[in-house]
ZANUTI-209075 format. One record per residue (C-alpha): residue number from 0; x, y, z; chain; residue in three letters. Coordinates in steps of 0.25 Angstrom, whole numbers, plus 5000, padded with zeros to 4 digits. Example, Ala and Ser with C-alpha at 12.3 -4.5 7.8 and 13.67 -1.06 7.14 Angstrom:
2
- seq|X|Y|Z|mol|type
- 0|5049|4982|5031|A|ALA
- 1|5055|4996|5029|A|SER
***
This chain:
355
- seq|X|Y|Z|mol|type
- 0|5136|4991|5003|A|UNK
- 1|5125|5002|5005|A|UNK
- 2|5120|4998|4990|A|UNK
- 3|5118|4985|4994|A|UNK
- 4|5110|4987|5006|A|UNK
- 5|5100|4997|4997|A|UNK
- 6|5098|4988|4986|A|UNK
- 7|5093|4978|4997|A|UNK
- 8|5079|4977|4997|A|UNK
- 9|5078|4978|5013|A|UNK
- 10|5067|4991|5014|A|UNK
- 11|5053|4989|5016|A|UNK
- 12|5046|4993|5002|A|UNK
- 13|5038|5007|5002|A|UNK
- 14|5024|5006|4999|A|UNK
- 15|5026|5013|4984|A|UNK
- 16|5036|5000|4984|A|UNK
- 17|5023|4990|4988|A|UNK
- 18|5013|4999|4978|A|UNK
- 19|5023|4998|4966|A|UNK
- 20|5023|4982|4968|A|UNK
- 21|5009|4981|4968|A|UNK
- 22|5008|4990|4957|A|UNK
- 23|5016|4982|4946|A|UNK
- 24|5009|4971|4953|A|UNK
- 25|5019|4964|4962|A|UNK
- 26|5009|4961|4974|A|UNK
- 27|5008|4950|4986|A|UNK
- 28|5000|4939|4981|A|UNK
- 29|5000|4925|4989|A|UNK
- 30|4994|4915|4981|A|UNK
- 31|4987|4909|4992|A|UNK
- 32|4979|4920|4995|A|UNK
- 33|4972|4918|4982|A|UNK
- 34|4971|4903|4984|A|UNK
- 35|4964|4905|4996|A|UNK
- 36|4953|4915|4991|A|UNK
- 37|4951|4906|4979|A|UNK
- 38|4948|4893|4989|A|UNK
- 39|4940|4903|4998|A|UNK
- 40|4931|4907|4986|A|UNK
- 41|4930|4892|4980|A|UNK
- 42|4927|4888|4997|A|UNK
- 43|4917|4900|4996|A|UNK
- 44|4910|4895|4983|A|UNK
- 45|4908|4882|4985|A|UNK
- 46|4903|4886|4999|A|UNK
- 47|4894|4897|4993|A|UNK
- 48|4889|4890|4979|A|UNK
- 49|4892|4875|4980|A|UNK
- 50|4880|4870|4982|A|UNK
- 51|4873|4882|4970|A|UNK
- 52|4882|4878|4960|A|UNK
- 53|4879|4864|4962|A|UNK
- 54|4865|4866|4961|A|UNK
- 55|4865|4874|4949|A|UNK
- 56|4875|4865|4942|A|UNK
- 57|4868|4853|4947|A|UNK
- 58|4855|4859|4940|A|UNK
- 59|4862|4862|4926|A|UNK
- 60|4868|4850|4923|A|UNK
- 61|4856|4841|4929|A|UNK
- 62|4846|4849|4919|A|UNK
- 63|4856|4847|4909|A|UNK
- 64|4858|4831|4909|A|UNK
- 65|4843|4830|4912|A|UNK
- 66|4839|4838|4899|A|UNK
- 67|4852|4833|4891|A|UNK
- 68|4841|4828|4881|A|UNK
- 69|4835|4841|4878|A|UNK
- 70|4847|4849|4877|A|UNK
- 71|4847|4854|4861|A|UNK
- 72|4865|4857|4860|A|UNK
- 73|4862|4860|4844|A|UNK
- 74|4864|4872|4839|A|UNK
- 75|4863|4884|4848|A|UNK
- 76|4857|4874|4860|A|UNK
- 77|4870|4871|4864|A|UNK
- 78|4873|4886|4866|A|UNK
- 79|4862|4889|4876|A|UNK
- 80|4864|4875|4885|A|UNK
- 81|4878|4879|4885|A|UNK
- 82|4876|4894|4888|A|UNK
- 83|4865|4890|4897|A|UNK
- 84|4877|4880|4905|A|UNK
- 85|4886|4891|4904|A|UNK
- 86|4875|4902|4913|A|UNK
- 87|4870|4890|4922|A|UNK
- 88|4888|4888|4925|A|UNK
- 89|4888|4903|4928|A|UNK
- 90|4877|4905|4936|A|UNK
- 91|4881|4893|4945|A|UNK
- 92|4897|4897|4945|A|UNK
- 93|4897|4913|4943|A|UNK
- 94|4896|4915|4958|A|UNK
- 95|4906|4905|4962|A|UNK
- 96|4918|4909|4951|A|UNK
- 97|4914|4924|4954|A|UNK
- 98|4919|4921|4970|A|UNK
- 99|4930|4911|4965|A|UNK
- 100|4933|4925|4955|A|UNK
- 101|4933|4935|4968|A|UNK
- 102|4941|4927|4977|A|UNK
- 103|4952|4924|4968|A|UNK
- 104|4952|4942|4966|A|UNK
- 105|4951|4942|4981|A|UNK
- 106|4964|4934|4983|A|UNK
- 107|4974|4944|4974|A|UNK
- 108|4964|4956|4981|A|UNK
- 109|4966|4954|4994|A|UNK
- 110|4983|4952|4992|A|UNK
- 111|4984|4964|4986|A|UNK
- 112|4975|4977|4977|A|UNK
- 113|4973|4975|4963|A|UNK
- 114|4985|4977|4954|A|UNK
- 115|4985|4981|4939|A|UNK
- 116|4999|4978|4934|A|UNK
- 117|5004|4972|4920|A|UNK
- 118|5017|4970|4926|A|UNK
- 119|5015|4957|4933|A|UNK
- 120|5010|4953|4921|A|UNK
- 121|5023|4957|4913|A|UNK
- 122|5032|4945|4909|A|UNK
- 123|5044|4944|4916|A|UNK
- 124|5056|4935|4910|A|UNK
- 125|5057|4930|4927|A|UNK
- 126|5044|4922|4924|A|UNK
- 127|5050|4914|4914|A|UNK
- 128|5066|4912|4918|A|UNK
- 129|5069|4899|4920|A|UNK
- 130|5079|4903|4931|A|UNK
- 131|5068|4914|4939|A|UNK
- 132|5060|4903|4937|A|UNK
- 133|5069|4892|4945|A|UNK
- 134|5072|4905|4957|A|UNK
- 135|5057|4906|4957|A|UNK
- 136|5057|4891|4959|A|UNK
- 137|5066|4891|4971|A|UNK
- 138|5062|4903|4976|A|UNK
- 139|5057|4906|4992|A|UNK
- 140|5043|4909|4986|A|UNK
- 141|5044|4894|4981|A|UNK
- 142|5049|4887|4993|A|UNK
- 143|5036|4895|5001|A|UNK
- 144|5025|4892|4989|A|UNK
- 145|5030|4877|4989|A|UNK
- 146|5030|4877|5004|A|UNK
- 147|5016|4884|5004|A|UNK
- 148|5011|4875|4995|A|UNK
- 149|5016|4862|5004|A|UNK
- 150|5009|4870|5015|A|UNK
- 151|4997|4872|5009|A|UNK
- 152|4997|4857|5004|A|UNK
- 153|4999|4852|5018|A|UNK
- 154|4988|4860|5025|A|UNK
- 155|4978|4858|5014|A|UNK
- 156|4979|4845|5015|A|UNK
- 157|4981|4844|5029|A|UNK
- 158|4967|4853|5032|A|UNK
- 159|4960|4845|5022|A|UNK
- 160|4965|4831|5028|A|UNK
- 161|4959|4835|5040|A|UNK
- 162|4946|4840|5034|A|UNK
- 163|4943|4826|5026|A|UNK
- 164|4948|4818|5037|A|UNK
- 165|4934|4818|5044|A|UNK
- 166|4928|4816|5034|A|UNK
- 167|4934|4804|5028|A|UNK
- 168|4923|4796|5031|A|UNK
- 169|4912|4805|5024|A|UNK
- 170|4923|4804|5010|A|UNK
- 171|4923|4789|5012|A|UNK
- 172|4906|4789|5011|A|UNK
- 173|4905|4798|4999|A|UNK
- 174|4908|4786|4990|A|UNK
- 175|4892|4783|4994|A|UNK
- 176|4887|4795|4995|A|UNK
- 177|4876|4802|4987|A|UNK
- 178|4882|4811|4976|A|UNK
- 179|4872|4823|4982|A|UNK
- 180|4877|4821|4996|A|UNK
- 181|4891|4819|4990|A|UNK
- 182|4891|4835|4985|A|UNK
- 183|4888|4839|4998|A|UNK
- 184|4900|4832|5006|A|UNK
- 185|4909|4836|4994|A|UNK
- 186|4905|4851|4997|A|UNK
- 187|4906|4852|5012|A|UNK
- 188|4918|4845|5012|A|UNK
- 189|4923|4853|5001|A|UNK
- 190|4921|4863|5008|A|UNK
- 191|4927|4859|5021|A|UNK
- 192|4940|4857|5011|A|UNK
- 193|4940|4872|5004|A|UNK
- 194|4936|4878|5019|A|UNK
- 195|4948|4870|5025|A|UNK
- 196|4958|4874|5014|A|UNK
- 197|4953|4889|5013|A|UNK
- 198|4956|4890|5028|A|UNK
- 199|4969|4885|5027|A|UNK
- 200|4975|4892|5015|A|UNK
- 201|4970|4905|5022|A|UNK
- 202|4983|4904|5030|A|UNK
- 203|4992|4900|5018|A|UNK
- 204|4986|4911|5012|A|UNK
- 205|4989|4921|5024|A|UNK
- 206|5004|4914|5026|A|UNK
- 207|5006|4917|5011|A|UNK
- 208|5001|4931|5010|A|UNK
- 209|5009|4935|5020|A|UNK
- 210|5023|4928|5013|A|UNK
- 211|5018|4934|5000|A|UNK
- 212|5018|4947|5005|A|UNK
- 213|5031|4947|5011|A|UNK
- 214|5038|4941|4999|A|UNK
- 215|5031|4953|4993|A|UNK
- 216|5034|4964|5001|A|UNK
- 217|5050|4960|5003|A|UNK
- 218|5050|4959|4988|A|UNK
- 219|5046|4974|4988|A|UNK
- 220|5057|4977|4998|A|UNK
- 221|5066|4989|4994|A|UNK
- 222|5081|4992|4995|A|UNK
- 223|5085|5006|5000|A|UNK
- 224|5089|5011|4986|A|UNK
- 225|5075|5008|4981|A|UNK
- 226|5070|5013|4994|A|UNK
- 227|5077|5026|4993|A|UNK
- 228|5072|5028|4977|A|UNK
- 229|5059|5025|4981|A|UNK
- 230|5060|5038|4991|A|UNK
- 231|5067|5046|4981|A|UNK
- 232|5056|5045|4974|A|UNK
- 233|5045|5046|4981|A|UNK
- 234|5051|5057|4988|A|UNK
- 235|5061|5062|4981|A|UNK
- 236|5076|5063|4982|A|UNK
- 237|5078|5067|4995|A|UNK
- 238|5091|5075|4992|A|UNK
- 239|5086|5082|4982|A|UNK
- 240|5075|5085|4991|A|UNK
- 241|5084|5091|5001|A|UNK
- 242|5091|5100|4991|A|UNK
- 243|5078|5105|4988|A|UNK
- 244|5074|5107|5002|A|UNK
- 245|5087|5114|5003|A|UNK
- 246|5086|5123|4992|A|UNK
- 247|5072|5127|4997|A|UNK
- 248|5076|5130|5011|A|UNK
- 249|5088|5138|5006|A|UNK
- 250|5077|5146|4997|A|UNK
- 251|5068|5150|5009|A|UNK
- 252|5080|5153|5017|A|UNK
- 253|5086|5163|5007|A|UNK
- 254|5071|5169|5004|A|UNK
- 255|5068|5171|5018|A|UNK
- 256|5082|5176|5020|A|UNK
- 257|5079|5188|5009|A|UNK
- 258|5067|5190|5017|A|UNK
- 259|5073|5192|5030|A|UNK
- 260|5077|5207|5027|A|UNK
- 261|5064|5211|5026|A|UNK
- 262|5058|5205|5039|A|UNK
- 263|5055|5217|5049|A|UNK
- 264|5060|5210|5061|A|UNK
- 265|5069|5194|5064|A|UNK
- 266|5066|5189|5079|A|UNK
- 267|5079|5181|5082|A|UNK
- 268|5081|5174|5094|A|UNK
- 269|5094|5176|5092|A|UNK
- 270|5103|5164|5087|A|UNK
- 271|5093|5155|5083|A|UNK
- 272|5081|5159|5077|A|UNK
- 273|5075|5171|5068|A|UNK
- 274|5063|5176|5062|A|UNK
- 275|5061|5187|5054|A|UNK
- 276|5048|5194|5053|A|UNK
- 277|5042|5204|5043|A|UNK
- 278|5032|5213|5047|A|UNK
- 279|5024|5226|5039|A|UNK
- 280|5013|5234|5040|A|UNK
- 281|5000|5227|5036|A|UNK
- 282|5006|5213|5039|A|UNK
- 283|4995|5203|5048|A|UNK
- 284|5009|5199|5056|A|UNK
- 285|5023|5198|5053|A|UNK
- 286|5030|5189|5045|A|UNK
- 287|5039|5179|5045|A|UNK
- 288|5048|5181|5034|A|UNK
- 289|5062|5173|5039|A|UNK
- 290|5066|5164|5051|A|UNK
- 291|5077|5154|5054|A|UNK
- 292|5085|5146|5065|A|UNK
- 293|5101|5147|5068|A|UNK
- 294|5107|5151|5056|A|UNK
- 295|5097|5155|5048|A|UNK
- 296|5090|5164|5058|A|UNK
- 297|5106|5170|5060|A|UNK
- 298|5105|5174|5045|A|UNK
- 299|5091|5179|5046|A|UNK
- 300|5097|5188|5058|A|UNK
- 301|5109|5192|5046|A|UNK
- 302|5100|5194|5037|A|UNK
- 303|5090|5203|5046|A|UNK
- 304|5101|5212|5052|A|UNK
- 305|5108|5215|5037|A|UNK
- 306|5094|5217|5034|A|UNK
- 307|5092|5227|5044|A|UNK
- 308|5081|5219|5049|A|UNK
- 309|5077|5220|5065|A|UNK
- 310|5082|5207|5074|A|UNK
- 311|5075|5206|5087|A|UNK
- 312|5080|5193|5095|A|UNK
- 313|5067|5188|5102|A|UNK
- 314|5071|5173|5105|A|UNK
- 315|5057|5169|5107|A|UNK
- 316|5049|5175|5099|A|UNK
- 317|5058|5170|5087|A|UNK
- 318|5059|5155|5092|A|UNK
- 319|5043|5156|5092|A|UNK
- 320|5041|5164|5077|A|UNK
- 321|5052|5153|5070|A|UNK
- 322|5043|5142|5076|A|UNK
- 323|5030|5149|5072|A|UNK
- 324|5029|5157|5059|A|UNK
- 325|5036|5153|5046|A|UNK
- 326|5043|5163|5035|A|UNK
- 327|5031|5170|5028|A|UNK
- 328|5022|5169|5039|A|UNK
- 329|5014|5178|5049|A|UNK
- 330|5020|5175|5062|A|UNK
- 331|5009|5167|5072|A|UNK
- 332|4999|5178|5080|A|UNK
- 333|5006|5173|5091|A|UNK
- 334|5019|5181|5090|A|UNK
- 335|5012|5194|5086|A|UNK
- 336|5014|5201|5099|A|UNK
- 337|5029|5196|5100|A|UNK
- 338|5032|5199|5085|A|UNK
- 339|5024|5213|5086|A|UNK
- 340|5032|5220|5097|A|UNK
- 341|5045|5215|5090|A|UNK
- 342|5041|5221|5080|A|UNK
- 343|5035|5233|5088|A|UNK
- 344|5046|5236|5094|A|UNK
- 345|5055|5236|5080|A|UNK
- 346|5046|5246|5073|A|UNK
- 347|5048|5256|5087|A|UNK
- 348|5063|5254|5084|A|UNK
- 349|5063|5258|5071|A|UNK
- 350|5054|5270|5073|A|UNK
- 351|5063|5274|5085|A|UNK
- 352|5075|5273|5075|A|UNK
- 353|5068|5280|5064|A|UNK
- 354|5066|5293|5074|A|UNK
***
């Protein structure tokens, strides 16, 4: 049962998870989103070079009809008008298909950074099996893109209905209207249009982002198990840490242990805590060379008195030198004097038993 319950997918990803997808180039993309920028560049364009492009086009192909006559398409003649066409094209629709271009960058840029991966591109048998193909058919992801595209259907057509209503009576009169005053009315009400449909799928294309990621992101979803190898590595085993922090504490314990009968002097206090301190001639201060809590500061204490080492119970001063100084350090200036007489007072006893 515990199995079962790790091979779920029920943790959140990690963020190596997220970067891994993206990497291989499994990424949040709403097709709408894209959609949307390309209407919004095409709204932008015809807002923005419309009537230039007209104008230009309008100036070609009139100098072209009206000197039809005088055109010369022999020889080498028909490469230049052609190549002229071509340049007079460009410089009218360069701009324009350059915007189109950016915005339809814009829309996958925006969704997410810029991925190089071949393995999207890789073919997968999944693609092309009859059977994947009928889950794919019936899928959830199906049911919501047919009913987003009924949705979008319906209010397209209902904001556009209630943009051409008012102006029924204006469609009605362009059967007799003048051609040039035609192109104008065809523009604004395009226009209108693209405006109104731009400001409506803005919000299919919000709803559908945020459905697009949240497919995403529970597809990335991890099971315990997957959750756990993803620590080990990143971490390491954390067993095999702990048996290397062991061995590495036993170590220290048995070196400062052999040092301990060298120390001059251990301040105990006198069940709980024990430091033991070296001090010679010419040192700066005296150092800590051992200390220890409960049972280790009990060995300490063993180890001292087979050593013949000097044990002076001063509760205080060895609560505050165990929170203070660490082993192979100068003990703080601030336990000199304390430290000092102890010390003092040791030396006067040896000298005392030396007479």
């Amino acid at each position: 049962m515990a199995e079962d319950d790790d091979g779920e997918r029920t943790q959140d990803p990690t963020q190596k998870r997220l970067d891994q997808a993206i990497e291989r180039g499994d990424v949040v993309k709403s097709q709408e989103v894209n959609t949307w920028f390309i209407l919004a560049g095409g709204c932008l364009v015809l807002m923005s070079f419309s009537v230039s492009i007209g104008t230009t086009l309008r100036t070609t192909l009139r100098g072209l009809i009206a000197n039809a006559h005088m055109l010369r398409v022999d020889g080498g003649g028909l490469a230049r008008l052609t190549e002229r066409l071509e340049l007079e094209l460009i410089g009218a629709l360069g701009i324009p298909l350059l915007v189109l271009t950016l915005a339809a960058l814009a829309g996958n840029v925006i969704q997410h950074r810029l991925v190089w991966s071949v393995e999207a591109l890789m073919p997968k048998f999944s693609k092309v099996s009859p059977i994947a193909g009928a889950k794919r058919l019936f899928s959830k992801q199906a049911l919501v893109n047919f009913g987003k595209g009924l949705a979008k259907l319906v209010l397209v057509g209902t904001t556009l209905t209630a943009v051409l209503w008012p102006q029924r009576h204006h469609l009605e009169a362009t059967l007799a209207t003048d051609p040039t005053a035609l192109l104008a009315l065809t523009r604004s009400l395009s226009l209108d249009m693209l405006g109104t449909v731009v400001a409506v799928l803005a919000i299919v294309a919000a709803l559908d982002y945020i459905w697009q990621y949240r497919q995403w992101y529970e597809k990335q979803k991890m099971s315990l198990r997957e959750l756990k190898e993803e620590f080990k590595q990143a971490e390491g085993d954390p067993t095999i840490k702990a048996k290397i922090r062991q061995l590495r504490q036993a170590r220290s314990k048995k070196r400062m242990m052999a040092a301990v009968p060298k120390a001059s002097v251990v301040i105990t206090n006198p069940t709980h805590f024990a430091v033991a301190l070296k001090y010679e001639r010419g040192m700066a201060a005296p150092i800590c060379v051992a200390k220890g809590i409960d049972a280790i500061a009990l060995r300490i204490r063993e180890v001292a008195v087979g050593a013949q080492v000097a044990v002076v119970e001063n509760p205080p001063l060895a609560r505050a030198l165990y929170a203070t100084v660490e082993i192979d350090q100068e003990i703080p200036p601030e336990h000199y004097k304390a430290v000092a007489e102890v010390i003092s007072y040791l030396m006067r006893l040896n000298r005392t038993f030396a007479r």
